[in-house]
N, C-alpha and C positions, 0 to 999 in steps of 0.2 A: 279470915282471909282465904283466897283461893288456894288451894295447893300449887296449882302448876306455877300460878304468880311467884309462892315465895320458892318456889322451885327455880323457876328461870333466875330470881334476884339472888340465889345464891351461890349459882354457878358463875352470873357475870361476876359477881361479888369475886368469888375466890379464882375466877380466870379457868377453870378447870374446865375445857371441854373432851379430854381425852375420856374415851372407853374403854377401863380398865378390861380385858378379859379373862375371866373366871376359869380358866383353861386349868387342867393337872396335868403337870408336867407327867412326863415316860420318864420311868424309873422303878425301881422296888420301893412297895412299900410291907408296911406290917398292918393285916390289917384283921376283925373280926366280922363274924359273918352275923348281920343283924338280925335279917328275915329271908326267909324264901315266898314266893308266892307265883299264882299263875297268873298271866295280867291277859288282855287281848289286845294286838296293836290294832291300828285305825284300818287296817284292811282287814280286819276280823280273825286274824291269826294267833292261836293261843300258844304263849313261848312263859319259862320260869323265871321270871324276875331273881336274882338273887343278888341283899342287897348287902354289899363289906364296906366297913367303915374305918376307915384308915384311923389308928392306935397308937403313931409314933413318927415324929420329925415336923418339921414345919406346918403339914399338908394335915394335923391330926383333927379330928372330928369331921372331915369331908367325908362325902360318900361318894365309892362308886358302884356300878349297877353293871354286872354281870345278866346282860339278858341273853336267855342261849334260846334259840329259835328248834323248829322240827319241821323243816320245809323238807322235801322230799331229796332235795341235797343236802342240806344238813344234818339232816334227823342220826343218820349213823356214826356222823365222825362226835356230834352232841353227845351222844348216849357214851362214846368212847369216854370223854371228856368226864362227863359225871363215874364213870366206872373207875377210871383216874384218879380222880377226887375222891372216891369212896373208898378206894384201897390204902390212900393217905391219911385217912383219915378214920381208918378201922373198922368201919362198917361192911354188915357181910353182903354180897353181891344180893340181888335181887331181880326179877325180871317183873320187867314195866309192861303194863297195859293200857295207859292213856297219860295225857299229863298231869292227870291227878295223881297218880301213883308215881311218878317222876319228884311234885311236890312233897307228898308224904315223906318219901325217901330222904331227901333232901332234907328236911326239918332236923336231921339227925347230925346234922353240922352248924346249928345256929350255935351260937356262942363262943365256939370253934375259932381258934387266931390263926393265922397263915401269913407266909413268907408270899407274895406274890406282884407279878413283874407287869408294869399296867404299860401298855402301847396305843394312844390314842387309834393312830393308822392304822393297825393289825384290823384281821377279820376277825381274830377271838381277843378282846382289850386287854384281859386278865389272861395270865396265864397262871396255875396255882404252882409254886417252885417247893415249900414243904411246910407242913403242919407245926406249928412252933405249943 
């Protein structure tokens, strides 16, 4: 049978035509940090993917996606943010030479659990509150 046929027939079927949305509330969660990687957005800008996947309460096996960008206003308060993060989390400072060395670094918190406070709205969504 077509898909969208028994598609439509089981939506008439169960009356449901709301669109649930998949939204993460703002709030703390607990979460670990799964992978880091370099990605490039669709305008060709290379930023660190870094991916935590929530560990604890309703919300648990969601991911959310820490992309921190290096635009020419960003790039300094970023680097803050990671130097932040790596002093929480034990690692000795380092000085960066591309995003690939950004990535490398970074690999040194995968597995790594964290206390952190997600804000849909905010310009940084995650913010990291302390290393559990």
């Amino acid at each position: 049978m077509n898909d969208f046929l028994e598609l439509t027939q089981g939506l008439l079927e169960k009356n449901d035509f709301e669109d649930k949305p998949n939204v993460l509330e703002d709030g703390d969660y607990i979460v670990e940090v799964n992978n880091i990687q370099k990605r490039t957005s669709q305008n060709g800008n290379e930023y660190v993917s870094v991916v935590l996947k929530i560990t604890d309460g309703d919300a648990t096996g969601r991911l959310i996606f820490d992309n921190v960008f290096f635009t020419a206003k960003t790039a300094e308060g970023n680097i803050k943010r990671i130097y932040k993060l790596a002093q929480m989390s034990n690692l000795e400072l380092v000085t960066f030479t591309d995003i690939d060395s950004i990535v490398s670094f970074l690999t040194g918190i995968v597995g790594n659990t964290y206390n952190v406070s997600y804000a849909e709205n905010n310009f940084h969504k995650v913010t990291y509150n302390a290393m559990l």
